[in-house]
KOLMARBA-348355 format. One record per residue (C-alpha): chain; residue number from 1; x, y, z; residue in three letters. Coordinates in pm, 1 decimal, padded with zeros to 6 digits. Layout:
<pts>
+-------+-----+----------+----------+----------+-----+
: chain :   n :        x :        y :        z : res :
+-------+-----+----------+----------+----------+-----+
:     A : NUM :        X :        Y :        Z : Ala :
...
+-------+-----+----------+----------+----------+-----+
</pts>
This chain:
<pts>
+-------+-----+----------+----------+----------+-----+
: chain :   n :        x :        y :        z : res :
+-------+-----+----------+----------+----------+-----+
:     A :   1 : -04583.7 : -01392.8 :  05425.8 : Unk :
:     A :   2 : -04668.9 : -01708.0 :  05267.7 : Unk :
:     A :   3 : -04883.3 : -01826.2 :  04934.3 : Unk :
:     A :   4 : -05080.6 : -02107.0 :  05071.0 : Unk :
:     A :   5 : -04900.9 : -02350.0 :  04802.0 : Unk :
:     A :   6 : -04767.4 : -02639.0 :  05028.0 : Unk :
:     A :   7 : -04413.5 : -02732.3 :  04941.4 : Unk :
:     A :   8 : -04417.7 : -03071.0 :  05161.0 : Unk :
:     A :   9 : -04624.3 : -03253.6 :  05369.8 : Unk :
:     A :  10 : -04476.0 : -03328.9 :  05727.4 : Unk :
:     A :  11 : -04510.1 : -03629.0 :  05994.8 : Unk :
:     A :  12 : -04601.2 : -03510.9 :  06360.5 : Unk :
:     A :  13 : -04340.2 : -03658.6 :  06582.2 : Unk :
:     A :  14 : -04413.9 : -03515.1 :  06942.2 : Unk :
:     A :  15 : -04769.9 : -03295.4 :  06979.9 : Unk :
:     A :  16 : -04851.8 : -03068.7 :  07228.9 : Unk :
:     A :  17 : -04745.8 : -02723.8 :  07361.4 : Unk :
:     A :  18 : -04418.5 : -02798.3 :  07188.2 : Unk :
:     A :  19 : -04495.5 : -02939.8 :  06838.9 : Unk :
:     A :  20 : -04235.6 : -03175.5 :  06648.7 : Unk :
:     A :  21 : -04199.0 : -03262.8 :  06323.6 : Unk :
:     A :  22 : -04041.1 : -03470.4 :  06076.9 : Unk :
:     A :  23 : -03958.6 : -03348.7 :  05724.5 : Unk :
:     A :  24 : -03721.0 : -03242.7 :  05486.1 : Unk :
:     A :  25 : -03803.5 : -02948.6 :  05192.7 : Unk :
:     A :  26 : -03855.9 : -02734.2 :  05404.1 : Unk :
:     A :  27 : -03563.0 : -02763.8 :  05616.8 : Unk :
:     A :  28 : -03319.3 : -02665.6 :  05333.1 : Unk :
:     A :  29 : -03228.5 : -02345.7 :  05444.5 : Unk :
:     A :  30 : -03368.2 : -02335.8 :  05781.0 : Unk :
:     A :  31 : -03265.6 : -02198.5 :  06109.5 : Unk :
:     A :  32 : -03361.3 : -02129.7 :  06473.1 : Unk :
:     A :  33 : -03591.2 : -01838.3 :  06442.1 : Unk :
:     A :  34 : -03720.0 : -01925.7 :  06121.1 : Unk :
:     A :  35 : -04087.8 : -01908.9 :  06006.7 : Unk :
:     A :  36 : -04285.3 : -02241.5 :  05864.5 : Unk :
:     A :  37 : -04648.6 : -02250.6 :  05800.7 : Unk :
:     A :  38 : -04812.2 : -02593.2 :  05970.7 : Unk :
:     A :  39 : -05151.3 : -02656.4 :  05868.5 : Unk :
:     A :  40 : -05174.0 : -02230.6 :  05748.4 : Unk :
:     A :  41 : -05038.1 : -02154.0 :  06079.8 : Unk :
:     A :  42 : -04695.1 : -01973.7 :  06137.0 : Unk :
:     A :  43 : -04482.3 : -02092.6 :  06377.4 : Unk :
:     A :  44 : -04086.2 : -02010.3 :  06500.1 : Unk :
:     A :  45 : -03830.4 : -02255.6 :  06445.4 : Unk :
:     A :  46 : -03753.0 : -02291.9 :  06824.5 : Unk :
:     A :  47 : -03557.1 : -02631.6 :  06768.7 : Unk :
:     A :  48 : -03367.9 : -02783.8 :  06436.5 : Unk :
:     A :  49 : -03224.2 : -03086.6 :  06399.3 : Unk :
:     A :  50 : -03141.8 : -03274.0 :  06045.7 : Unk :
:     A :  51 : -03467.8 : -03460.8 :  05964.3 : Unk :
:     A :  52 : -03722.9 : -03232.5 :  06173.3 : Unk :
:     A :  53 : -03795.6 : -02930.4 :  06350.6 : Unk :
:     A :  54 : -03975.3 : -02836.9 :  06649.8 : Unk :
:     A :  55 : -04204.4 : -02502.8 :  06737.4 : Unk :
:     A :  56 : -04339.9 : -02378.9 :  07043.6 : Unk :
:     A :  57 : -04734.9 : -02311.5 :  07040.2 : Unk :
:     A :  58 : -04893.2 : -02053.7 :  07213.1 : Unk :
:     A :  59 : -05263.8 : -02113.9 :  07394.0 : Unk :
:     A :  60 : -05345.9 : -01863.5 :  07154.3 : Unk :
:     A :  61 : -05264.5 : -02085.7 :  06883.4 : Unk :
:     A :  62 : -05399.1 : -02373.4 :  07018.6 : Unk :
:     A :  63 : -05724.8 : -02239.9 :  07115.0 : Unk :
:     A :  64 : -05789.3 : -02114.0 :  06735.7 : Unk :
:     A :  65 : -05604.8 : -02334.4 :  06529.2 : Unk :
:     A :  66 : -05648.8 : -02732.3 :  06481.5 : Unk :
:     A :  67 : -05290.6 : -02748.6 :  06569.2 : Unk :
:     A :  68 : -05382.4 : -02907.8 :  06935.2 : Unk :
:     A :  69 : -05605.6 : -03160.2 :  06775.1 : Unk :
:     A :  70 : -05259.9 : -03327.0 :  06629.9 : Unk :
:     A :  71 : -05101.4 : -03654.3 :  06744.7 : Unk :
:     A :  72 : -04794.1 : -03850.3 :  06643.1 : Unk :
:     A :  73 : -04828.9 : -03989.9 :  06354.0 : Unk :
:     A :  74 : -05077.9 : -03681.7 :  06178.8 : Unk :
:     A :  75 : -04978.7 : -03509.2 :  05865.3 : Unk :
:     A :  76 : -04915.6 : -03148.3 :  05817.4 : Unk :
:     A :  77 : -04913.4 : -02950.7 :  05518.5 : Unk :
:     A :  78 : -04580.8 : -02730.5 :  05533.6 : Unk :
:     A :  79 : -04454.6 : -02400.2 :  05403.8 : Unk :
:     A :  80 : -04159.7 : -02158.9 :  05381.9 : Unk :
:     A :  81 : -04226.0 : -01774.9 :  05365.7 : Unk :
:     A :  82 : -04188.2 : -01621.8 :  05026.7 : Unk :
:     A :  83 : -03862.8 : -01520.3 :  04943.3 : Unk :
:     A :  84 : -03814.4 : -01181.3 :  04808.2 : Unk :
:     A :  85 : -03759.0 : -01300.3 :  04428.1 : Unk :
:     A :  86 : -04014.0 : -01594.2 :  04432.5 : Unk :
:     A :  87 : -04315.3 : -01585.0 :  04265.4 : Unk :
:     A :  88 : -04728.6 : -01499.0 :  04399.0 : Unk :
:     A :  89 : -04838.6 : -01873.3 :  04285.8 : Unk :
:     A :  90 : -05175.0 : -01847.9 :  04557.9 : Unk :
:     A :  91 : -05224.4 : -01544.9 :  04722.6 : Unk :
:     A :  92 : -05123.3 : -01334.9 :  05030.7 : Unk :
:     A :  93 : -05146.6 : -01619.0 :  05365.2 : Unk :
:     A :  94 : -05021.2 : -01418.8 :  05662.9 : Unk :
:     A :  95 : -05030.8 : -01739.6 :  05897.3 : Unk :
:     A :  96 : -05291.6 : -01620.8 :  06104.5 : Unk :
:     A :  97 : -05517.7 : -01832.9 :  06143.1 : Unk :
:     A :  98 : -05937.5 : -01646.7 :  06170.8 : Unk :
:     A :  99 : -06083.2 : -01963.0 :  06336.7 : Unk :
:     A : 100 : -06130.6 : -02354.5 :  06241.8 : Unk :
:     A : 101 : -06433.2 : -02461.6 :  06017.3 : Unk :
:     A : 102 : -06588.2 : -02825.1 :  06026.9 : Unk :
:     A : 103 : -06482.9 : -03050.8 :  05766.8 : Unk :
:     A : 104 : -06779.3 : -03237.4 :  05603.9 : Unk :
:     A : 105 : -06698.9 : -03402.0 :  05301.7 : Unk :
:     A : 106 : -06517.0 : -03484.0 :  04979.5 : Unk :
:     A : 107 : -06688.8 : -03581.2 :  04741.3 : Unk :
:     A : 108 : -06505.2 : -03733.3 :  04364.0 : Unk :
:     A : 109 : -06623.4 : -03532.1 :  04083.7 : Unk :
:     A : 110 : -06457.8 : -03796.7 :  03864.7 : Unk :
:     A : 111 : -06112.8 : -03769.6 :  03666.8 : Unk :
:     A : 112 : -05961.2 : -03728.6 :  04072.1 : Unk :
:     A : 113 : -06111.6 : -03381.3 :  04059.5 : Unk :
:     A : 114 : -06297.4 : -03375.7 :  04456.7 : Unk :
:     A : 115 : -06550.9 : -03140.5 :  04547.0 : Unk :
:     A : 116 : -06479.5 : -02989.1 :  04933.4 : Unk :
:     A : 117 : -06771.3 : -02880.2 :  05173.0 : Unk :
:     A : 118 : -06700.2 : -02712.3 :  05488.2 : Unk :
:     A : 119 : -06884.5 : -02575.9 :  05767.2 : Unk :
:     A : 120 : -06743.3 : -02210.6 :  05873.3 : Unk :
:     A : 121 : -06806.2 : -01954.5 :  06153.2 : Unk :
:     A : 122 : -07075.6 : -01705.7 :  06106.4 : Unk :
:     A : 123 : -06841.1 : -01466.3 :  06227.2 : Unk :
:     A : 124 : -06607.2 : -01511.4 :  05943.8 : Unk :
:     A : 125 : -06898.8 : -01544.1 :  05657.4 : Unk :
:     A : 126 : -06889.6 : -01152.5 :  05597.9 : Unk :
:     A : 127 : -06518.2 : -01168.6 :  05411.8 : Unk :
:     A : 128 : -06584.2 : -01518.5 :  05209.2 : Unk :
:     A : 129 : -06754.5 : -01395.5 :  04859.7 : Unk :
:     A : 130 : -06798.3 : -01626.6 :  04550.7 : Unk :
:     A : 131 : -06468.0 : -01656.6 :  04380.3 : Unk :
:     A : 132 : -06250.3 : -01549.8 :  04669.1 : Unk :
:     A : 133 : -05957.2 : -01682.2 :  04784.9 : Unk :
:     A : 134 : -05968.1 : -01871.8 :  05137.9 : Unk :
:     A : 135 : -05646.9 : -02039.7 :  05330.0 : Unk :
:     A : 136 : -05775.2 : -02405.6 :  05458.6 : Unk :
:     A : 137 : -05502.8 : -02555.6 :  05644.3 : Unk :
:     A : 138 : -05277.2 : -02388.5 :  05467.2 : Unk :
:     A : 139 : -05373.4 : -02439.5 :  05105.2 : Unk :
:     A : 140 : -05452.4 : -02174.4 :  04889.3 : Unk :
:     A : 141 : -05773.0 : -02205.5 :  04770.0 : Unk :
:     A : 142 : -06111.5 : -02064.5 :  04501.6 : Unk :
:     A : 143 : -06437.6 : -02026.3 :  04683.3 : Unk :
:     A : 144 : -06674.3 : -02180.9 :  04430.1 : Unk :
:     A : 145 : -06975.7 : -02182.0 :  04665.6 : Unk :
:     A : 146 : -07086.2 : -02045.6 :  04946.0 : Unk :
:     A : 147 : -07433.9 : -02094.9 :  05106.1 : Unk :
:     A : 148 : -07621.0 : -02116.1 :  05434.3 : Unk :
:     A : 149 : -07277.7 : -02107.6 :  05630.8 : Unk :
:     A : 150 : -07148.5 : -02441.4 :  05380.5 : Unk :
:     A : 151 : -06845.0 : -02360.7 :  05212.5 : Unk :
:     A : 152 : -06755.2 : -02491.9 :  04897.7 : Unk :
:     A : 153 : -06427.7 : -02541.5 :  04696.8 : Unk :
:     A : 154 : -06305.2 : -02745.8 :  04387.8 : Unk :
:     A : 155 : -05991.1 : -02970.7 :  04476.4 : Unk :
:     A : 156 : -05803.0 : -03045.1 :  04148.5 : Unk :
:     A : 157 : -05536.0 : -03352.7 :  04130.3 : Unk :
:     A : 158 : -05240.6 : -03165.3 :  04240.6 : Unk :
:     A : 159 : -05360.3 : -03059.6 :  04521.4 : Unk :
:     A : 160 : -05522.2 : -03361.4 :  04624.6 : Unk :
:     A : 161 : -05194.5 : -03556.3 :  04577.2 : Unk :
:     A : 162 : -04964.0 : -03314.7 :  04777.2 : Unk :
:     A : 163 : -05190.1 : -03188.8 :  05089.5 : Unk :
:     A : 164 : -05367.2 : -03343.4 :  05395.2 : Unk :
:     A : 165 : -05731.5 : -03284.5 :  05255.2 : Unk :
:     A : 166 : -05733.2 : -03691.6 :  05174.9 : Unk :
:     A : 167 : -05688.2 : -03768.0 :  05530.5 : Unk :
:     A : 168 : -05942.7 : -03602.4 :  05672.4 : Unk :
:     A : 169 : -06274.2 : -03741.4 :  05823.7 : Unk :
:     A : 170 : -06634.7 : -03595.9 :  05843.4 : Unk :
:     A : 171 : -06648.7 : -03358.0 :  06178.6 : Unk :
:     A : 172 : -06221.2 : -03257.6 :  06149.6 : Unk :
:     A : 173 : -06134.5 : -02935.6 :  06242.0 : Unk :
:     A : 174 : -05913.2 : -02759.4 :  05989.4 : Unk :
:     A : 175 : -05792.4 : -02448.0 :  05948.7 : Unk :
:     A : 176 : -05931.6 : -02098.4 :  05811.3 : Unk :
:     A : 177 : -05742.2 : -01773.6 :  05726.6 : Unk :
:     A : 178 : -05970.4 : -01537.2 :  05504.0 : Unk :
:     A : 179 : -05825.0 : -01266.6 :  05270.4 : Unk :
:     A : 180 : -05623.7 : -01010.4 :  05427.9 : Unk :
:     A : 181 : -05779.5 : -00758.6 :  05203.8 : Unk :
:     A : 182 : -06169.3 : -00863.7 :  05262.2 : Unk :
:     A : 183 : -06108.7 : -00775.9 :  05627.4 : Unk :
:     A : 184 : -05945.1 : -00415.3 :  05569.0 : Unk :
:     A : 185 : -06217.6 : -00341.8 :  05367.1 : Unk :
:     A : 186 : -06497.3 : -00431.9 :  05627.8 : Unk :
:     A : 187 : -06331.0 : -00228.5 :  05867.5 : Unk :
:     A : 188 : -06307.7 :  00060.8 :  05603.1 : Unk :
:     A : 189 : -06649.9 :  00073.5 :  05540.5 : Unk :
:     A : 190 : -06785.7 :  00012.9 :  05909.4 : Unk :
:     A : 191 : -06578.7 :  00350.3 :  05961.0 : Unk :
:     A : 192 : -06770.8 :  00529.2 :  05711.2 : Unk :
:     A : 193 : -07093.3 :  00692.9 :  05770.1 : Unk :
:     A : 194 : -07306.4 :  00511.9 :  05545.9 : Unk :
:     A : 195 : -07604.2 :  00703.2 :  05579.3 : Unk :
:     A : 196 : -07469.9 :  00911.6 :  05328.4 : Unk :
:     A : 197 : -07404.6 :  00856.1 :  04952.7 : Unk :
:     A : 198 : -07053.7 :  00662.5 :  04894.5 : Unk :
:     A : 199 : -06888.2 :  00970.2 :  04677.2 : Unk :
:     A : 200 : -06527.2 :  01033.5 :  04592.5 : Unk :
:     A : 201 : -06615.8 :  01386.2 :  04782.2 : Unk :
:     A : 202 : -06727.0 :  01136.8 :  05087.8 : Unk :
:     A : 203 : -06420.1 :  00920.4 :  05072.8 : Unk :
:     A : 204 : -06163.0 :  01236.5 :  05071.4 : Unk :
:     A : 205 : -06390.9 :  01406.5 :  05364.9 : Unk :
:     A : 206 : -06311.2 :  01066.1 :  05563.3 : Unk :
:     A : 207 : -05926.6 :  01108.3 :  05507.1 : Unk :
:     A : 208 : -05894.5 :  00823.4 :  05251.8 : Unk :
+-------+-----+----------+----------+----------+-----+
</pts>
């Protein structure tokens, strides 16, 4: 389980099936079978050395994920799983990527405050809701608008400092992992019979 607060940004050294790359932080108490985030995504440590790591990607993975879209040379945003006695700074990022949303623009609010637009997937618009939290590449993040399939989201300093989101261009693919929560509940409530009244009676008659 991860936060979605990066902890380093990384340097793509080989792309492809087999995905290298450069960094440091993160390899601090690494080892072969380990878990790092890339871009939101978790991958296995199938390869450590002392100044970079490499991962194996699935087609899975490359088919839903912008992780395929990388060359030598691209940044990553990078993270280690929470440890047991570390602290909820974002919110609950599985790695598991829902699907990739269209970057389309980042616009200064002034004071280096950015406002982020992005273009999602109908398909994951039912478990985005004003206020939410949303994983975009990786980074933890506040829905602050959301309208006619354009998602919005505030980008303070910090952020924009330590993560990719300065690098990217109008049309880039990045990253989307909804709230693990928002989706149990759809499936919840597509399991109830809704015809009826939503009761506590109703709820205990449905086994919950």
């Amino acid at each position: 389980m991860f936060t979605g607060i990066i902890e380093e940004l990384g340097s793509v050294t080989v792309a492809g099936s087999r995905l290298s790359i450069r960094c440091s932080t993160v390899l601090s108490d690494a080892a072969v079978g380990s878990s790092i985030a890339v871009n939101g995504v978790c991958l296995t440590v199938a390869e450590l050395r002392p100044d970079s790591f490499s991962a194996d990607l699935a087609p899975e993975t490359l088919q839903r994920s912008n992780l395929g879209d990388l060359r030598p040379g691209s940044r990553v945003n990078l993270e280690r799983p929470l440890s047991p006695n570390g602290r909820m700074n974002g919110h609950i990022v599985q790695g598991h990527v829902d699907g990739t949303g269209e970057f389309l623009a980042l616009d200064a609010l002034g004071e280096d405050n950015w406002w982020l637009r992005i273009r999602i997937p109908d398909a994951l618009d039912p478990y985005l809701v004003y206020k939410g939290s949303i994983a975009i590449d990786g980074i933890s993040l506040t829905v602050a608008s959301i309208e006619s399939g354009i998602l919005s989201v505030t980008i303070i300093p910090h952020t924009f400092r330590n993560t990719t989101l300065a690098g990217y261009r109008p049309g880039a693919r990045v990253n989307l992992e909804c709230d693990i929560l928002a989706k149990h509940v759809e499936k919840l409530l597509r399991r109830l019979d809704l015809k009826q009244p939503l009761t506590v009676d109703n709820l205990r008659n449905q086994g919950y």
